[in-house]
C-alpha positions in Angstrom: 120.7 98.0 77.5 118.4 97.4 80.6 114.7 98.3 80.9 115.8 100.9 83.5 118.3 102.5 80.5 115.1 103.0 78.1 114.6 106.6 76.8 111.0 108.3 76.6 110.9 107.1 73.3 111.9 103.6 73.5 109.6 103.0 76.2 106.7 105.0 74.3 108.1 102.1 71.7 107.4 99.4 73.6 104.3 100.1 75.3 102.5 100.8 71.9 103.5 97.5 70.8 102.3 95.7 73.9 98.9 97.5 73.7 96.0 98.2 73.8 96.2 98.3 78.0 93.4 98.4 80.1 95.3 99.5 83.2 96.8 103.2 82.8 99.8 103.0 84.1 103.0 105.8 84.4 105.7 103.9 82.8 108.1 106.6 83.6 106.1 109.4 82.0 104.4 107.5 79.6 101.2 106.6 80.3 99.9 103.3 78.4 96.1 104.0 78.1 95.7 107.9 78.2 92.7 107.7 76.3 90.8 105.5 78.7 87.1 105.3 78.7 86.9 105.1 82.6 89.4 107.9 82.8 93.0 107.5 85.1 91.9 104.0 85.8 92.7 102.4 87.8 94.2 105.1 90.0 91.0 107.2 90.6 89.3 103.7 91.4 92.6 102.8 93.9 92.2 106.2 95.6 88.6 105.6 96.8 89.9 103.2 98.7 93.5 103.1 99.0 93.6 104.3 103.1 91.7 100.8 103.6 95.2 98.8 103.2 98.1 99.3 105.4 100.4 101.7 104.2 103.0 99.3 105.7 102.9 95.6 103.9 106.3 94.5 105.1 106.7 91.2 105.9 103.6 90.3 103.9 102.7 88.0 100.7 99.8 89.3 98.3 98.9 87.1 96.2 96.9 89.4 93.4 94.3 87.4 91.2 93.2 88.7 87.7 96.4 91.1 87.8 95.3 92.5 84.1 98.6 94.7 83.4 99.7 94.7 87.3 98.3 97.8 88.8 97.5 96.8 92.1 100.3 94.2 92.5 103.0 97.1 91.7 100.7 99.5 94.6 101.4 96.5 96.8 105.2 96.2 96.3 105.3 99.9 96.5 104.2 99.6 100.1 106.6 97.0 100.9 105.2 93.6 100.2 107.8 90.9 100.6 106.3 89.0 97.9 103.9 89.7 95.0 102.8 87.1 93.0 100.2 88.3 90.0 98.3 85.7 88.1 96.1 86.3 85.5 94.5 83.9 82.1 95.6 86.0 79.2 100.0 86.2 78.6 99.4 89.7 77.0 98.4 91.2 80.1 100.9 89.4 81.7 103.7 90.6 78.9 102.5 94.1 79.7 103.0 93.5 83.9 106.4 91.7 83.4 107.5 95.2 81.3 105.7 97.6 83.6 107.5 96.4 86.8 110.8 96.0 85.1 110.6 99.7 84.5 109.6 100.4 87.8 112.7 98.1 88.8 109.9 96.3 91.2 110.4 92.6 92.1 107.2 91.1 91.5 106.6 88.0 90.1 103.8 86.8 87.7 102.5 83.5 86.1 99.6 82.3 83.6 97.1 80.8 85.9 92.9 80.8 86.5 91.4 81.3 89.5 90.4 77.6 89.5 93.7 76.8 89.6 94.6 78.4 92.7 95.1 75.3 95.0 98.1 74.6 92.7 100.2 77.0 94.5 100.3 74.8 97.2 100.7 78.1 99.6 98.5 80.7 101.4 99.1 84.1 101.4 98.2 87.2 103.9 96.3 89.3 101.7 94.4 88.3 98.4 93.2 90.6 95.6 90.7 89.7 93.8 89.4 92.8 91.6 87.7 93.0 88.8 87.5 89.4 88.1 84.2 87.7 89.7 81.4 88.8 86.7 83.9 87.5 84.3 83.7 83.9 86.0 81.1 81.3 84.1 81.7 80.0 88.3 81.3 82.2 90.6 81.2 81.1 94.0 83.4 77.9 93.3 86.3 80.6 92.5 86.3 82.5 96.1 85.3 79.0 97.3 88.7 77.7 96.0 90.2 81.2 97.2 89.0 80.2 101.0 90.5 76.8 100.4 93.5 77.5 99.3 95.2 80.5 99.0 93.5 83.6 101.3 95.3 83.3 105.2 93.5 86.7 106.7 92.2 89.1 104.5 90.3 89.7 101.2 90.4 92.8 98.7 87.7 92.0 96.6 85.7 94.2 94.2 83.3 93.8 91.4 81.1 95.4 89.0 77.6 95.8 90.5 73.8 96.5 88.7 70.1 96.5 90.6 69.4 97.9 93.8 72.0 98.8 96.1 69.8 98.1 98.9 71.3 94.6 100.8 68.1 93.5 103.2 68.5 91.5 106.6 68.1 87.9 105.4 66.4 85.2 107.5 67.8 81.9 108.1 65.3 79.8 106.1 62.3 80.8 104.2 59.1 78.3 103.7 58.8 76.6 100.0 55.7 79.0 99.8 57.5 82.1 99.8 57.6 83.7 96.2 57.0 87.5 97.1 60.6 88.0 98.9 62.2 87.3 95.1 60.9 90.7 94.1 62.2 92.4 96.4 65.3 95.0 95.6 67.4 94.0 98.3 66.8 90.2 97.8 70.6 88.7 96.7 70.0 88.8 93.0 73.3 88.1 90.3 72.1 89.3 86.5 73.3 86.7 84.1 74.4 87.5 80.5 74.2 85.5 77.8 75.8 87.2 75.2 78.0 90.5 75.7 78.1 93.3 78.1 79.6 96.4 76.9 81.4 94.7 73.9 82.3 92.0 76.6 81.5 88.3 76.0 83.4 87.6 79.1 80.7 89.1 81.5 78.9 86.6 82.4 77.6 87.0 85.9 76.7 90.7 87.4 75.7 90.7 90.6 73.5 93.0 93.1 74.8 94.4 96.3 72.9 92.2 98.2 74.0 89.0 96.2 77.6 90.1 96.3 77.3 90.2 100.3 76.0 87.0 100.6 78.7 85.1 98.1 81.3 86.8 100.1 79.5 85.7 103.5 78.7 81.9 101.9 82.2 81.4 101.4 83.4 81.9 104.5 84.8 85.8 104.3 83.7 88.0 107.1 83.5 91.7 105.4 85.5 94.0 108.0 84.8 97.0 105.8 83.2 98.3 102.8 85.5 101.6 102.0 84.1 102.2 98.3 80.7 101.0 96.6 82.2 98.1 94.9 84.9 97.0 97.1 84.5 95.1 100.3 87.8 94.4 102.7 86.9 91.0 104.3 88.7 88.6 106.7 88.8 84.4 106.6 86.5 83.0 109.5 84.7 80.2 109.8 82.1 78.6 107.4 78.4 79.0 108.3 78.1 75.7 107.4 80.0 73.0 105.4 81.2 72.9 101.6 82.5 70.5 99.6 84.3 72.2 96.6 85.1 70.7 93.6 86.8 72.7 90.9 86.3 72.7 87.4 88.4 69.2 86.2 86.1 67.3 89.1 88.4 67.6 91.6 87.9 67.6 95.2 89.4 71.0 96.6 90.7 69.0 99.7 91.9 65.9 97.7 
């Protein structure tokens, strides 16, 4: 029996035994986390800002980074994405994509991978999602720096968690060694850092300010072409504002 021949039943089976699920997904009338805290995430986050991605990806790779249980990557192949590849760190997420686009009869493909690990892909794709993943990075800016590197061609999805003002001021080029007052300021580029947990979450590390989240995106070389929902910016590659030597995690030059 295939994964498309699964009853109800078998499937309401198999999604109990892959859980718990983060993403809530409609597994042919089952839904896998229908007692989310968030609610129908992530579809009530996805229609905020759905109309900001072509409604036509033909012809287009996506390459979707911190895929969780393959939400976005299965929107993507719905709107006709020649290729999907979702990578994410933990294979339980992954299990739970794998099944979720097997009953969907979607072709997407998905692999164990970090973020730092991006340049082994060897390939750039046209659009790059990266959701949900950058306050649960101990490295921040060296992951979208490795993203600008290697894998992002043209454009950006990228959202994350936000705290602090949502104020983002207009920053000068340089600032004397005397200046201290410009630090308090709410719409000075600020990231939160936790040491312990956040919301039962020892993987938050980082939480960033609007501001801060701005310049990261700007620092690393992603122009931000639109900002359709209060966490998610739509950005496209350009050029530098000035020169970066990357080096991922192992020590490794990103252009050795």
């Amino acid at each position: 029996m295939s994964t498309f021949d699964l009853s109800p039943a078998e499937i309401q089976r198999k999604v109990e035994a892959l859980g718990p699920w983060f993403h809530n997904l409609d597994l042919n009338g089952i839904s896998t986390a229908p007692s989310h805290f968030l609610g129908n995430y992530p579809t009530t986050k996805w229609e905020r800002f759905a109309d900001a991605i072509p409604q036509d990806m033909s012809g287009r790779a996506v390459l979707d980074i911190g895929c969780n249980a393959g939400f976005y990557s299965i929107e993507m192949k719905r709107r006709g994405a020649a290729r999907v590849l979702g990578i994410d760190t933990d294979e339980e997420y992954l299990e739970q994509a794998r099944f979720a686009a097997q009953v969907k009869a979607l072709d997407i493909e998905f692999a164990r991978m970090s973020v730092y690990e991006v340049g082994s892909l060897g390939e750039k794709f046209d659009m790059v999602l990266f959701l949900g993943v950058l306050y649960h990075l101990r490295h921040p800016l060296l992951a979208l720096d490795l993203i600008y590197e290697h894998v992002a061609d043209d454009i950006l999805l990228f959202q994350s968690m936000l705290r602090g003002s949502m104020e983002a001021m207009p920053l000068k080029e340089n600032y004397d060694f005397w200046t201290t007052e410009l630090f308090n300021r709410d719409g000075f580029p600020k990231m939160h850092f936790i040491e312990h947990k956040f919301a039962g979450d020892w993987t938050n590390w980082w939480i960033p300010n609007r501001a801060c989240v701005e310049a990261l995106l700007r620092s690393a070389g992603f122009l931000i072409i639109g900002h359709p929902e209060q966490e998610v910016y739509v950005c496209r590659r350009a050029e530098r504002p000035y020169a970066v030597e990357t080096v991922d995690p192992a020590g490794r030059r990103a252009n050795d």
